[in-house]
N, CA, C and O atoms as CSV, one atom per row, in Angstrom:
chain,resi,resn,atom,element,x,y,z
A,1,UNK,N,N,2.724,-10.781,11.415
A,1,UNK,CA,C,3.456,-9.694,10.793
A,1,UNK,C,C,4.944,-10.037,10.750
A,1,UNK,O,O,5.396,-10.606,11.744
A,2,UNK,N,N,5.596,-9.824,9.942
A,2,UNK,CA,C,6.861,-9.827,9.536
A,2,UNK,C,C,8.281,-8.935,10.087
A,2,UNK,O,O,8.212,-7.755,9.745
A,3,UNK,N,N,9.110,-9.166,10.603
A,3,UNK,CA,C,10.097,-8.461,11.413
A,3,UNK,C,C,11.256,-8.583,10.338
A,3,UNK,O,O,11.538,-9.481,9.546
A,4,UNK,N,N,11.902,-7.178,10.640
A,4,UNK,CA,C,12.972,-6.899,10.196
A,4,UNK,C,C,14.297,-6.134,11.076
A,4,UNK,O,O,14.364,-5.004,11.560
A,5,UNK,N,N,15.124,-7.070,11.055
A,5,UNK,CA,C,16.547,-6.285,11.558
A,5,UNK,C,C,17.638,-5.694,10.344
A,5,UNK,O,O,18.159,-6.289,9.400
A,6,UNK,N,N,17.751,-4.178,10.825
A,6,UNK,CA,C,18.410,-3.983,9.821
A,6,UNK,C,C,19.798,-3.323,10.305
A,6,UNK,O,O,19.721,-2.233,10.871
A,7,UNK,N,N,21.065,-3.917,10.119
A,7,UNK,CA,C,22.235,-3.396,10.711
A,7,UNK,C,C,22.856,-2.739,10.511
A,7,UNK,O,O,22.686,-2.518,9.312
A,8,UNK,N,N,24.223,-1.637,11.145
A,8,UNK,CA,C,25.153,-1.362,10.068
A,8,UNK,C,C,24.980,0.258,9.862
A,8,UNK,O,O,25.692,1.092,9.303
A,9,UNK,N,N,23.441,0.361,10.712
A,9,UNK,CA,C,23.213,1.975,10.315
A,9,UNK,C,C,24.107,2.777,11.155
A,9,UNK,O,O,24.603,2.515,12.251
A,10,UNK,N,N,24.233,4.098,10.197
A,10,UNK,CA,C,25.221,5.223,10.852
A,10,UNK,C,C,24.602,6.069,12.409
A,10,UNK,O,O,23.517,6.624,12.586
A,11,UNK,N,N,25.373,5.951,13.043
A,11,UNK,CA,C,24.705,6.470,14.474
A,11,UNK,C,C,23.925,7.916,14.042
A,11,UNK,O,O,22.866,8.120,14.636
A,12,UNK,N,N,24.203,8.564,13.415
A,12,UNK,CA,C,23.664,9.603,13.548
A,12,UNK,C,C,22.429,9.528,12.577
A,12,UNK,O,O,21.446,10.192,12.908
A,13,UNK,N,N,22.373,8.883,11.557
A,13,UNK,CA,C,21.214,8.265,11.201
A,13,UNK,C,C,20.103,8.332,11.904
A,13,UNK,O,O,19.124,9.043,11.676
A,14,UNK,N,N,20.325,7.323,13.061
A,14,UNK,CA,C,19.552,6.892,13.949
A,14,UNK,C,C,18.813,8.439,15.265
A,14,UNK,O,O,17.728,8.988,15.457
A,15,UNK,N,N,19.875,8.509,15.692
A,15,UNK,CA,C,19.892,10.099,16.348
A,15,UNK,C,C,19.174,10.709,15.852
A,15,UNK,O,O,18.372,11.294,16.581
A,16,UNK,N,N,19.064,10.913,14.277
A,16,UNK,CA,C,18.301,11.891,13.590
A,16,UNK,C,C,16.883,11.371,13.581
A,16,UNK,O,O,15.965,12.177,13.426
A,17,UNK,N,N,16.694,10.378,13.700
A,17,UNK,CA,C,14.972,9.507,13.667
A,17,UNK,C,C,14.878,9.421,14.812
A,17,UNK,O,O,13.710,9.472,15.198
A,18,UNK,N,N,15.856,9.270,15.818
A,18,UNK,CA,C,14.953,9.307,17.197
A,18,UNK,C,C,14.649,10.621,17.149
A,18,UNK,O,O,13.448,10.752,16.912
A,19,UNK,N,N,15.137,11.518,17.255
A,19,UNK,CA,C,14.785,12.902,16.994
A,19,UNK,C,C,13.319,13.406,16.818
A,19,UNK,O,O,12.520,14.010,17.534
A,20,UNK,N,N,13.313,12.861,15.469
A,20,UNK,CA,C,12.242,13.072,14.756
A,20,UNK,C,C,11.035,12.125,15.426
A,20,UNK,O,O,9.846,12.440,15.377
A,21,UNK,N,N,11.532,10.942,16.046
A,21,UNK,CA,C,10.205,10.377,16.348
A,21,UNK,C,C,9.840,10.835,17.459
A,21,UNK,O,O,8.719,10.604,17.913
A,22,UNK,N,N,10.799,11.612,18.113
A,22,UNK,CA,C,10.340,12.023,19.623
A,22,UNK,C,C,9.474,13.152,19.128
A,22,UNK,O,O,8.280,13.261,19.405
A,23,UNK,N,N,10.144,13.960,18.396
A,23,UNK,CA,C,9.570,15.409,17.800
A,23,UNK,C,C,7.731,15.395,17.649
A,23,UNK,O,O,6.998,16.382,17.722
A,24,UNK,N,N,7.336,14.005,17.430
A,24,UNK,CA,C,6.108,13.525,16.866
A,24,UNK,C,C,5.393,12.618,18.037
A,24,UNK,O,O,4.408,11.893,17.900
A,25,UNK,N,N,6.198,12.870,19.278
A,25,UNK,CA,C,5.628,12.012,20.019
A,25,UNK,C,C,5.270,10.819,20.011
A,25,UNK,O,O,4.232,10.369,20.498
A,26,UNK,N,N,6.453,10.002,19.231
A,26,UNK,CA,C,6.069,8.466,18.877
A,26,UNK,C,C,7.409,8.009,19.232
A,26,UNK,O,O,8.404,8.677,19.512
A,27,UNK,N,N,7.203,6.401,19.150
A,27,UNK,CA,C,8.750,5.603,19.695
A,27,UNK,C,C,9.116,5.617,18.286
A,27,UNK,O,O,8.347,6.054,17.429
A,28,UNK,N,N,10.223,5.171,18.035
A,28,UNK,CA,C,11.326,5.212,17.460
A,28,UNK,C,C,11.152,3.827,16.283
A,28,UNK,O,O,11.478,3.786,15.097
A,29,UNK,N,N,10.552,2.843,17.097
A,29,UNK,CA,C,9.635,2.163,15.937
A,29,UNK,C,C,8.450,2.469,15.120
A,29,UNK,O,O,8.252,2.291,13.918
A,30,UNK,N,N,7.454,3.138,16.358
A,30,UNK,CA,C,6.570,3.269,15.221
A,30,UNK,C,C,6.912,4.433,14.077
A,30,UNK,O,O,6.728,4.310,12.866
A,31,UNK,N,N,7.338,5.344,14.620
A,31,UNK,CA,C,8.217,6.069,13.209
A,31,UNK,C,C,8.618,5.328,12.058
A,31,UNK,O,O,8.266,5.573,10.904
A,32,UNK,N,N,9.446,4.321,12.467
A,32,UNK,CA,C,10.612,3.512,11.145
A,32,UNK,C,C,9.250,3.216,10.339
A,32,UNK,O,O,9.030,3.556,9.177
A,33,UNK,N,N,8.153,2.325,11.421
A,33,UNK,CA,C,7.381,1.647,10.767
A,33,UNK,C,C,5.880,2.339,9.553
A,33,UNK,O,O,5.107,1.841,8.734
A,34,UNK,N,N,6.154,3.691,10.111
A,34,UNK,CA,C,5.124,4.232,9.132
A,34,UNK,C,C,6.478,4.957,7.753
A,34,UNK,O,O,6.143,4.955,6.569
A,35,UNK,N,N,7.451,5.329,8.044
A,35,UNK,CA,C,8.926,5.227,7.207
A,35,UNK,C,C,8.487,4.049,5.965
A,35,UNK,O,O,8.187,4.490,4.856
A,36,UNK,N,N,8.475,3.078,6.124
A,36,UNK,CA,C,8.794,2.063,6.036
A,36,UNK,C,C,7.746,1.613,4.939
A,36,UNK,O,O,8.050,1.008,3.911
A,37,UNK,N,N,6.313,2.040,5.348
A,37,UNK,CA,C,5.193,1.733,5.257
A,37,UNK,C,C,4.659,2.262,3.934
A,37,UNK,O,O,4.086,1.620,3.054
A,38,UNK,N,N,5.056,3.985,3.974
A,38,UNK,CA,C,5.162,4.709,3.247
A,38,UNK,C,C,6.184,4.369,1.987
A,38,UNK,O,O,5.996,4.453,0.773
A,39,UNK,N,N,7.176,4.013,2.643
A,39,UNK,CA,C,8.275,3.799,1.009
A,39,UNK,C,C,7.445,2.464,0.535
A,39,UNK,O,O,6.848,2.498,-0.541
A,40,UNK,N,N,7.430,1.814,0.990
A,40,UNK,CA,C,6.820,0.686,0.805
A,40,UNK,C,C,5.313,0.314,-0.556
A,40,UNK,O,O,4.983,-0.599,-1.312
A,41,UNK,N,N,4.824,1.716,-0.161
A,41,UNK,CA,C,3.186,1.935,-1.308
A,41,UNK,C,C,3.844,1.717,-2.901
A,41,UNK,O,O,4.963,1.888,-3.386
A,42,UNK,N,N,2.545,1.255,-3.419
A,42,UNK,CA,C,3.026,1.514,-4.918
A,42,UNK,C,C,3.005,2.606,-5.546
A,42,UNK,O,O,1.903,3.151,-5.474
A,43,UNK,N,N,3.910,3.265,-6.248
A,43,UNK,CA,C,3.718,4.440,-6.453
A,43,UNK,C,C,2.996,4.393,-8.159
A,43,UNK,O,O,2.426,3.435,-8.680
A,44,UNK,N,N,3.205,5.491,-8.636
A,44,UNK,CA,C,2.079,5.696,-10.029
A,44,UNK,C,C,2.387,4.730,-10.938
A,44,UNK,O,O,1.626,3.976,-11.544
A,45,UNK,N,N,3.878,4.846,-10.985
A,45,UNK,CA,C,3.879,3.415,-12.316
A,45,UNK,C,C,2.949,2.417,-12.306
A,45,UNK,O,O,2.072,2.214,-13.146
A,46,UNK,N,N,3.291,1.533,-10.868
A,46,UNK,CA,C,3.249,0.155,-10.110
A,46,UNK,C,C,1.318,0.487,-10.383
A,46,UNK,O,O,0.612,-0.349,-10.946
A,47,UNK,N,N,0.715,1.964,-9.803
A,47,UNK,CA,C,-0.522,1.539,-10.314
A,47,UNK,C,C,-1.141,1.715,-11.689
A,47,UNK,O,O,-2.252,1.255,-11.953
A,48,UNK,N,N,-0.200,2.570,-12.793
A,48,UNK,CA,C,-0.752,2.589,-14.141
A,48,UNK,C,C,-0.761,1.099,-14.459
A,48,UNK,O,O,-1.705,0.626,-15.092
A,49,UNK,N,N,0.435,0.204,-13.970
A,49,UNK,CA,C,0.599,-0.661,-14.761
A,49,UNK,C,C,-0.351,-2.004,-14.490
A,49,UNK,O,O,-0.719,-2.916,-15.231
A,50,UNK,N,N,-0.583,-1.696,-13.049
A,50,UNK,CA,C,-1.812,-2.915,-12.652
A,50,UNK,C,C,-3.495,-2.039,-13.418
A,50,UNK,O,O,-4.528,-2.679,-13.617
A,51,UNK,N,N,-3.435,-1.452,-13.534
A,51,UNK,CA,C,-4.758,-0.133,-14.630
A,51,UNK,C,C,-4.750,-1.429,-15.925
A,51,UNK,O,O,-5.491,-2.283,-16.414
A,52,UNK,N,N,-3.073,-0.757,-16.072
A,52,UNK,CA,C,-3.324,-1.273,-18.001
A,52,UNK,C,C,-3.387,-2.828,-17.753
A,52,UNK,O,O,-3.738,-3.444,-18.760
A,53,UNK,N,N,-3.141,-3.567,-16.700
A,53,UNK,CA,C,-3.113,-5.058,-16.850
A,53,UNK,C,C,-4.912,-5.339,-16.544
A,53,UNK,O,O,-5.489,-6.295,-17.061
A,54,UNK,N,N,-5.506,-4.502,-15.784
A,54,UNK,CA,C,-6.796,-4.907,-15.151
A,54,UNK,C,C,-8.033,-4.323,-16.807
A,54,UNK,O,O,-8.886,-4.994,-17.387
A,55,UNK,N,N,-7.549,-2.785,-17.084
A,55,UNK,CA,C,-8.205,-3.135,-18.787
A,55,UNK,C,C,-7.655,-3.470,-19.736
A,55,UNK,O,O,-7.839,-2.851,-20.784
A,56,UNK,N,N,-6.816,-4.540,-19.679
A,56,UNK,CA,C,-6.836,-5.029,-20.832
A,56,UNK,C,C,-7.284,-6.539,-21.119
A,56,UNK,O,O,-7.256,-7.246,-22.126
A,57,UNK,N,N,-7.707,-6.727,-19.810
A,57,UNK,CA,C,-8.904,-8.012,-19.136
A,57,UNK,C,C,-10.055,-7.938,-19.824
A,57,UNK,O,O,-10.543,-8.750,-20.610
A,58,UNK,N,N,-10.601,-6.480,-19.317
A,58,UNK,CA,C,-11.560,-6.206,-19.405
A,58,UNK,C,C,-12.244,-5.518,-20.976
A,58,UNK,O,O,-13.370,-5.106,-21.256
A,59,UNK,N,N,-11.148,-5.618,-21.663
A,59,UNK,CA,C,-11.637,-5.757,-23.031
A,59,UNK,C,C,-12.495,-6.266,-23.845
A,59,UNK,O,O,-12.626,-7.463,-24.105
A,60,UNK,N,N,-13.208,-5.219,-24.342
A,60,UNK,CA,C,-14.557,-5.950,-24.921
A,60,UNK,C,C,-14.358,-6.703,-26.367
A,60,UNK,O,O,-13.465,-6.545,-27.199
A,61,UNK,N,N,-15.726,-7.752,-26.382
A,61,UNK,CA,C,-15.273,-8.948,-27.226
A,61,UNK,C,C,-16.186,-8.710,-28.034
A,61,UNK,O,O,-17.035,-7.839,-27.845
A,62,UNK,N,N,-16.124,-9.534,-29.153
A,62,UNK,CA,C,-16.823,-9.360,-30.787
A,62,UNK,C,C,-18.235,-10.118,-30.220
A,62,UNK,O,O,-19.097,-10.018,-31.093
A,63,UNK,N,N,-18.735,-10.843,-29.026
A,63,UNK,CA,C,-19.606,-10.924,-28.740
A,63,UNK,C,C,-20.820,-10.086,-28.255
A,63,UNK,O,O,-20.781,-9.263,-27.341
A,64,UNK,N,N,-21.896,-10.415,-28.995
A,64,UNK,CA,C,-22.868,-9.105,-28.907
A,64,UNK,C,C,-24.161,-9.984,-27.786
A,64,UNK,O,O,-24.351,-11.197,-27.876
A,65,UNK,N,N,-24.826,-9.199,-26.918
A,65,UNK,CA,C,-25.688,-9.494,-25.851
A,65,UNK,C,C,-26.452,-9.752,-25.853
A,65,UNK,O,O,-26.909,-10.307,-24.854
A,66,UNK,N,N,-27.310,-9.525,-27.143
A,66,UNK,CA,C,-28.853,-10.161,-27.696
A,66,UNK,C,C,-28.500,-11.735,-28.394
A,66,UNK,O,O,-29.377,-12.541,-28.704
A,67,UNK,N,N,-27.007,-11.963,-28.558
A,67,UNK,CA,C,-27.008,-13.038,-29.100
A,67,UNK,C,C,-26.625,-13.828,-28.287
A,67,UNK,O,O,-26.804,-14.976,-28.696
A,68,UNK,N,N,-25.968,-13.761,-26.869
A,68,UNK,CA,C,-25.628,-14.369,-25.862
A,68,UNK,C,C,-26.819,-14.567,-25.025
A,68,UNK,O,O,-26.860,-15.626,-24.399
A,69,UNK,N,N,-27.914,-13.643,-24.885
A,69,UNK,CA,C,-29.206,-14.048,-24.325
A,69,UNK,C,C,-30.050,-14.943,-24.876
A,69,UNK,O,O,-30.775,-15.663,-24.190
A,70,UNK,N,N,-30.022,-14.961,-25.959
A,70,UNK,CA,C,-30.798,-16.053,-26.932
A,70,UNK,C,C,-30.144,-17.280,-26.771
A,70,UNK,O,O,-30.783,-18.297,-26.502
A,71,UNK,N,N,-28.570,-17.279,-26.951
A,71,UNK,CA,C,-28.168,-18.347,-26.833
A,71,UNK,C,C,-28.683,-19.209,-25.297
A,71,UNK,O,O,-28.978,-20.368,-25.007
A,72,UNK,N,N,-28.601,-18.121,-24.697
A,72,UNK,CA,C,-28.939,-18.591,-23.359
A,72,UNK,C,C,-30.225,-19.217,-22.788
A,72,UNK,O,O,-30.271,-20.068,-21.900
A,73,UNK,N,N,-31.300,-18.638,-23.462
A,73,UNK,CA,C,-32.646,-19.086,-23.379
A,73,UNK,C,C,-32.945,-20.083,-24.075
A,73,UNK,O,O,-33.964,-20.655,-23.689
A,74,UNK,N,N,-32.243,-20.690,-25.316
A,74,UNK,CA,C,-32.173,-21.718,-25.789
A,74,UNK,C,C,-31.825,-22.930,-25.194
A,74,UNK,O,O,-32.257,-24.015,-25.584
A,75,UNK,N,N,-30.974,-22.761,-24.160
A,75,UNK,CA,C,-30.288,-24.252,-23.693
A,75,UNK,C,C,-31.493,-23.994,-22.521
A,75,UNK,O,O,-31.668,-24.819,-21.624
């Protein structure tokens, strides 16, 4: 798994997520890390657009199935 340091954050930032991760009864990482995890998903575009890339694969062809079976039983 992959580690990240990230610097520079505003103290109260932080204050406010420990907060919250205590609030939830979790450390302060695993918070960031479901944070993190969550921004992280693809959201609707990211999956329309893998949709329209996966049918437009799957586009059907001028080939017809009785003629691909024949062909097939032939060889």
């Amino acid at each position: 798994m992959a580690q990240v340091i990230v610097r520079n954050l505003d103290d109260n930032v932080v204050g406010r997520l420990k907060r919250l991760a205590a609030s939830e009864q979790k450390s302060l990482e695993q918070k960031l890390r479901e944070i993190l995890t969550e921004a992280g998903r693809p959201g609707p575009a990211d999956l329309q657009a893998r949709a329209r890339a996966l049918a437009a694969k799957a586009r059907p062809t001028n080939l017809d199935a009785v003629d691909l079976i024949r062909e097939d039983r032939e060889r």
